[in-house]
C-alpha positions in Angstrom: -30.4 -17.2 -20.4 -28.4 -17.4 -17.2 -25.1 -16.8 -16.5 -23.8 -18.0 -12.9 -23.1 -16.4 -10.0 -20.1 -13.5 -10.7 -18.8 -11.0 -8.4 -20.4 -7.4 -9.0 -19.2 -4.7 -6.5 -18.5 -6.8 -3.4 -21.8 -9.0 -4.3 -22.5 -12.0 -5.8 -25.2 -11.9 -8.2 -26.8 -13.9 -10.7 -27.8 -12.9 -14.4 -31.4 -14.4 -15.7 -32.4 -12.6 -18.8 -32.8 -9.0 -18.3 -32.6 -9.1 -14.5 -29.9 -9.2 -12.0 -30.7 -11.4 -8.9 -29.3 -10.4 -5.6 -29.4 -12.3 -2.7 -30.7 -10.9 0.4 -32.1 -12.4 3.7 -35.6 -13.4 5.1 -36.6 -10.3 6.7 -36.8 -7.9 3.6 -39.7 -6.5 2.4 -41.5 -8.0 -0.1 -41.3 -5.2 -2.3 -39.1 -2.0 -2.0 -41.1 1.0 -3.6 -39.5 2.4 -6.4 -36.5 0.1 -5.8 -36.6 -3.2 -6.2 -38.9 -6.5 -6.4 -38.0 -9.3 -4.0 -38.3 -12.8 -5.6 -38.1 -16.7 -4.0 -35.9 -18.8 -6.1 -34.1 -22.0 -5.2 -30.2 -21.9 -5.7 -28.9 -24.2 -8.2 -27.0 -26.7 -6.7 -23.3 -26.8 -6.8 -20.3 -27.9 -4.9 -19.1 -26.3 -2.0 -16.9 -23.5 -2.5 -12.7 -24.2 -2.5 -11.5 -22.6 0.5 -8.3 -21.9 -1.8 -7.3 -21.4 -5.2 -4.7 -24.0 -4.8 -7.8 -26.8 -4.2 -8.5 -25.7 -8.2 -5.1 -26.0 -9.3 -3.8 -29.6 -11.2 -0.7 -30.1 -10.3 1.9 -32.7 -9.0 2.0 -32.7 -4.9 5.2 -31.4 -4.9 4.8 -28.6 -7.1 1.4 -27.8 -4.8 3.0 -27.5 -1.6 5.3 -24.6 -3.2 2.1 -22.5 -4.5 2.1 -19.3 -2.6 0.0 -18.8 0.2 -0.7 -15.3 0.2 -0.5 -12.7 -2.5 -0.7 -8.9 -3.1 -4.1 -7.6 -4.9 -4.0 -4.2 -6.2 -7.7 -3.5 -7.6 -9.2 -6.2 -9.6 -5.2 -7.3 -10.4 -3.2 -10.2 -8.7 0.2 -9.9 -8.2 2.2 -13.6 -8.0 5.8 -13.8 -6.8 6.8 -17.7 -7.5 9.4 -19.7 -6.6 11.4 -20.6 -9.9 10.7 -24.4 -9.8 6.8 -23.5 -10.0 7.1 -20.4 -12.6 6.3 -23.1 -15.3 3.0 -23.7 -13.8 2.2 -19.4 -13.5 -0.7 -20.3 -16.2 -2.6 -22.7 -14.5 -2.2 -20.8 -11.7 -3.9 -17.4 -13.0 -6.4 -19.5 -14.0 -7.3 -21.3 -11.1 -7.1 -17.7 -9.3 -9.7 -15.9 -11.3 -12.0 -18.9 -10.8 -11.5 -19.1 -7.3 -11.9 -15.1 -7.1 -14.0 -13.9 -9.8 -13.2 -10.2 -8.3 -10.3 -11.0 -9.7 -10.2 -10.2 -13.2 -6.3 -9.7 -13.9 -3.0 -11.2 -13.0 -0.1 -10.7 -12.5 3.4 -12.4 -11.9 6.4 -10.3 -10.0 9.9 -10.6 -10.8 10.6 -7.7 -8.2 11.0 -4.1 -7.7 14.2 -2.7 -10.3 15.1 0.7 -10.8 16.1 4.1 -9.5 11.6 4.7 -9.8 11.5 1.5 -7.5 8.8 -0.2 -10.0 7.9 -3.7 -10.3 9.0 -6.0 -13.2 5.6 -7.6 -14.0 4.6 -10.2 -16.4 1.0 -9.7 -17.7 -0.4 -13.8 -17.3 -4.6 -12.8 -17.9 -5.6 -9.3 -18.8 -4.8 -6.2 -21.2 -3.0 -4.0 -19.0 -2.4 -2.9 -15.5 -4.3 0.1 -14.7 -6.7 -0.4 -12.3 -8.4 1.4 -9.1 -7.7 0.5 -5.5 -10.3 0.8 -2.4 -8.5 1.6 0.8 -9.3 3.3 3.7 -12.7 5.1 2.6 -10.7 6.0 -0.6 -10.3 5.1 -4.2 -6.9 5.4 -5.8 -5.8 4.7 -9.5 -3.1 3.8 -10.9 -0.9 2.0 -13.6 1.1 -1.3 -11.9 2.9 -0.8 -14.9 4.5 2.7 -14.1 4.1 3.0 -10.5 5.3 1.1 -7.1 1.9 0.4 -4.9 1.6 -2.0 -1.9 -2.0 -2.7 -0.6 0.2 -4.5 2.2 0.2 -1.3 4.0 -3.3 0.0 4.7 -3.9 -0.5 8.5 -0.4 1.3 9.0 -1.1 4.5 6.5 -4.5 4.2 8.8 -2.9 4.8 12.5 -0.6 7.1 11.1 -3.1 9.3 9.6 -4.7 8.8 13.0 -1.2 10.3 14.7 -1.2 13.6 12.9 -2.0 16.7 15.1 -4.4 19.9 13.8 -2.0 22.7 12.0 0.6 20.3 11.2 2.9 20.8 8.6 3.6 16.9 7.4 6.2 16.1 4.2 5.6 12.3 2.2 9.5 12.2 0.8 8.4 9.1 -1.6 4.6 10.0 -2.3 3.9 7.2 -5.3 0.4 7.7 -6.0 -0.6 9.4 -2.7 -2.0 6.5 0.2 -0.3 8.5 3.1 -0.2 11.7 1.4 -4.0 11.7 0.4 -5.3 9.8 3.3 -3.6 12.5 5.3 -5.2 15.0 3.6 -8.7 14.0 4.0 -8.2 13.4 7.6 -6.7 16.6 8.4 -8.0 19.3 6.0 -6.7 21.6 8.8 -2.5 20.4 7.9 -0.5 21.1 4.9 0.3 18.2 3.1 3.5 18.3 1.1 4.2 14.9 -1.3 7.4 14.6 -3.5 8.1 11.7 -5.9 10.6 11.5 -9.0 8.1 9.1 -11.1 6.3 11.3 -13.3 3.4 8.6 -13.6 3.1 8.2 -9.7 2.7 11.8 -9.9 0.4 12.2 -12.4 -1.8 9.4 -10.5 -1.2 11.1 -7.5 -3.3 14.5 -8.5 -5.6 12.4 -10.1 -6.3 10.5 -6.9 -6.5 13.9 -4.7 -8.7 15.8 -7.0 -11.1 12.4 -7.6 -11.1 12.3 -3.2 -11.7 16.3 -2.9 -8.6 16.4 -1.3 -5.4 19.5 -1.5 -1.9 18.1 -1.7 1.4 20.4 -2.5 2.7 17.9 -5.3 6.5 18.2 -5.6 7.9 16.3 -8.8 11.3 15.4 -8.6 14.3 13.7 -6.8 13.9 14.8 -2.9 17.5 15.8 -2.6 16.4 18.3 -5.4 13.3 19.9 -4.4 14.6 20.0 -1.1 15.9 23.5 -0.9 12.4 24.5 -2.0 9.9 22.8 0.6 10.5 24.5 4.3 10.4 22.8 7.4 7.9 20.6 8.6 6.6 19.0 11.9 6.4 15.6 10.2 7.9 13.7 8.0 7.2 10.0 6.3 10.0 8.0 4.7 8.2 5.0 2.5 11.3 4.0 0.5 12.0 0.2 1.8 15.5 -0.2 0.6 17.2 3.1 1.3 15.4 5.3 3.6 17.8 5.8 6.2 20.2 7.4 3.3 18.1 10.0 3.3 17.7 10.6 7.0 20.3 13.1 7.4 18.4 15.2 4.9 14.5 14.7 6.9 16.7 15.6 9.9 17.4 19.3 8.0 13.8 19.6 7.2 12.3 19.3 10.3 10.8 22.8 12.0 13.0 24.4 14.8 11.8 24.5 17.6 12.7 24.8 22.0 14.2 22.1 23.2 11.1 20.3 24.3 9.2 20.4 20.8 9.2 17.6 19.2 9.3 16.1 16.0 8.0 12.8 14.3 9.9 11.1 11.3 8.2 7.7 10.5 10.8 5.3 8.2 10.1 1.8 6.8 12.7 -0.2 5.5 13.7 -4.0 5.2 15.8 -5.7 7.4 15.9 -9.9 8.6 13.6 -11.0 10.7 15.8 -10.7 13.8 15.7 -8.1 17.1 18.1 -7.0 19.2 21.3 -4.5 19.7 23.0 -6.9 17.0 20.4 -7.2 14.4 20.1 -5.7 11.4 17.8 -3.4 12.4 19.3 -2.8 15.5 22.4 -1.5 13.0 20.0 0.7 11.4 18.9 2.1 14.6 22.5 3.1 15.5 22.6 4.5 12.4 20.3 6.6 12.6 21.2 7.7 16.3 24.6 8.5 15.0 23.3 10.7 12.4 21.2 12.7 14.7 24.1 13.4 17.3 26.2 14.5 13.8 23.1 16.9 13.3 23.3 18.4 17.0 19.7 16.9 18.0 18.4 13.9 19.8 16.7 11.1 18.3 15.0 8.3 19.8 13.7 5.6 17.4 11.4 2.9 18.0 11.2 -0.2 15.2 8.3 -2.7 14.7 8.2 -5.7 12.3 5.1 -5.0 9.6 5.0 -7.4 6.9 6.9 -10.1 5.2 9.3 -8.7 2.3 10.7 -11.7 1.3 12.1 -15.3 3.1 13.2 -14.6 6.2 12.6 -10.9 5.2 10.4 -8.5 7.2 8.9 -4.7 6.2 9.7 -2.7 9.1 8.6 0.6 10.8 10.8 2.8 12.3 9.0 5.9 14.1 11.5 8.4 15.5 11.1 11.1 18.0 13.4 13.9 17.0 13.7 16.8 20.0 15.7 19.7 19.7 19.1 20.3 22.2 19.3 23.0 24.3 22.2 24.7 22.5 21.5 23.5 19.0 17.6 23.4 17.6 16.9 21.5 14.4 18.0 23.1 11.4 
């Protein structure tokens, strides 16, 4: 009995009987002691591979050319954002995804991120549920796209952030989720503190899951930040992953940042979404005011630098913010 090739742990294999076949190339032993036995068989013959899931799709030309190009996978789970004249087709779709990507065992579609937990509305279109775990970095995260925010779309930046934090420091995730930059931190730096807050109780249930599973210590705060606040002391850096609203909560980051002489400095790191335009005019170049304005209202200087990341939406962009915050000489932080 043979089942075809299927995607096990990054490989494909095939099934025969009791046997699992594995390809590998020429130069391998004939026989791996104790391991494995290395076999010659011809590959059954089949069509090139789609370059696309959209080549696997049957649908009117029109309809096609409004199929999404890209799309967000979480774990073995898909997540589809459609435009409304092609959500009739979100069916066919999943289905011509999970045979394109048999890795792909679940999907998805998106109506968007809703409430004061910032979690997205999600329409189950193959699959049970949504809890799955997520490979990033070197680490494995779990979680429940059904109770908790997560973007994959963010790796390489948790990466040279991570990469940015100094030995001893004290460094404060404001809006933790399930711990990427908090736990990634964390295992980096054993030598820092790692402080994470979040007001989801399932994002913070995942999120001492995921540091225990990858041996790492996180302070876990559970509540609203504005809250917990009072409670945390003052820290050398701070990250501000809340897209739609960070910058309301600079003031506050401002307050818990460490004092220090007038040349210490600080590092906030903010992302938020803004149009796709630059410049003193721009959107985000508003947002940059802002948050100029509010560091002369705290009595400290500020000097912000913004980068586009990723696409939000159409027209839409994900962008980083990173802020150098340095004490005055008559008025240090706090």
């Amino acid at each position: 009995m043979r089942e075809a090739g299927v995607m096990e742990n990054g490989f494909r294999v095939l099934r025969e009987g009791g046997r699992v076949l594995v390809p590998v190339s020429a130069d391998v032993p004939v026989r791996l002691p104790g391991i494995l036995d290395t076999v010659e068989k011809d590959g059954d013959p089949s069509a090139p591979r789609p370059k696309t899931y959209r080549e696997l799709v049957d649908l009117p030309e029109n309809v096609k050319l409004k199929l999404p190009r890209s799309f967000d996978v979480v774990g073995d789970v898909a997540i589809l954002k459609l435009e409304s004249e092609v959500e009739a087709y979100a069916q066919d779709i999943a289905n011509a995804l999970t045979r394109w990507n048999p890795a792909i065992r679940r999907v998805a579609l998106d109506s968007g991120v809703s409430g004061d937990l910032r979690v997205r509305e999600l329409r189950l279109l193959i699959g049970g549920d949504l809890i799955t775990s997520h490979q990033e970095n070197g680490l494995r995260f779990r979680l429940d796209l059904a109770s908790v925010y997560f973007s994959p779309r963010l790796s390489g930046e948790r990466l040279r952030l991570a990469a940015q934090v100094r030995p001893g420091e004290r460094v404060l995730d404001m809006f933790a989720g399930v711990g990427p930059f908090a736990v990634l931190i964390a295992k980096r730096r054993p030598d820092c503190e790692v402080v994470a807050v979040d007001a989801n109780p399932a994002a913070c249930w995942f999120l001492r899951e995921n540091a225990r599973s990858n041996g790492v210590s996180v302070d876990l705060r559970e509540g609203r930040i504005e809250d917990v606040a009072p409670t945390l002391g003052r820290f050398d850096r701070i990250i501000m992953n809340l897209p739609r609203s960070a910058e309301d909560y600079f003031p506050l980051a401002l307050s818990l940042l460490r004092p220090g002489a007038p040349e210490d400095t600080r590092h906030v790191h903010l992302y938020t979404v803004a149009d796709e335009r630059s410049g003193p005019e721009s959107e985000i170049g508003q947002k940059m005011r802002g948050l100029k304005a509010a560091g002369s209202a705290a009595g400290v200087s500020v000097h912000p630098e913004a980068e586009q990341l990723k696409t939000f939406a159409t027209r839409v962009w994900i962008w980083r913010i990173d802020v150098k915050v340095s004490s005055l000489p008559d008025s240090p932080i706090g």
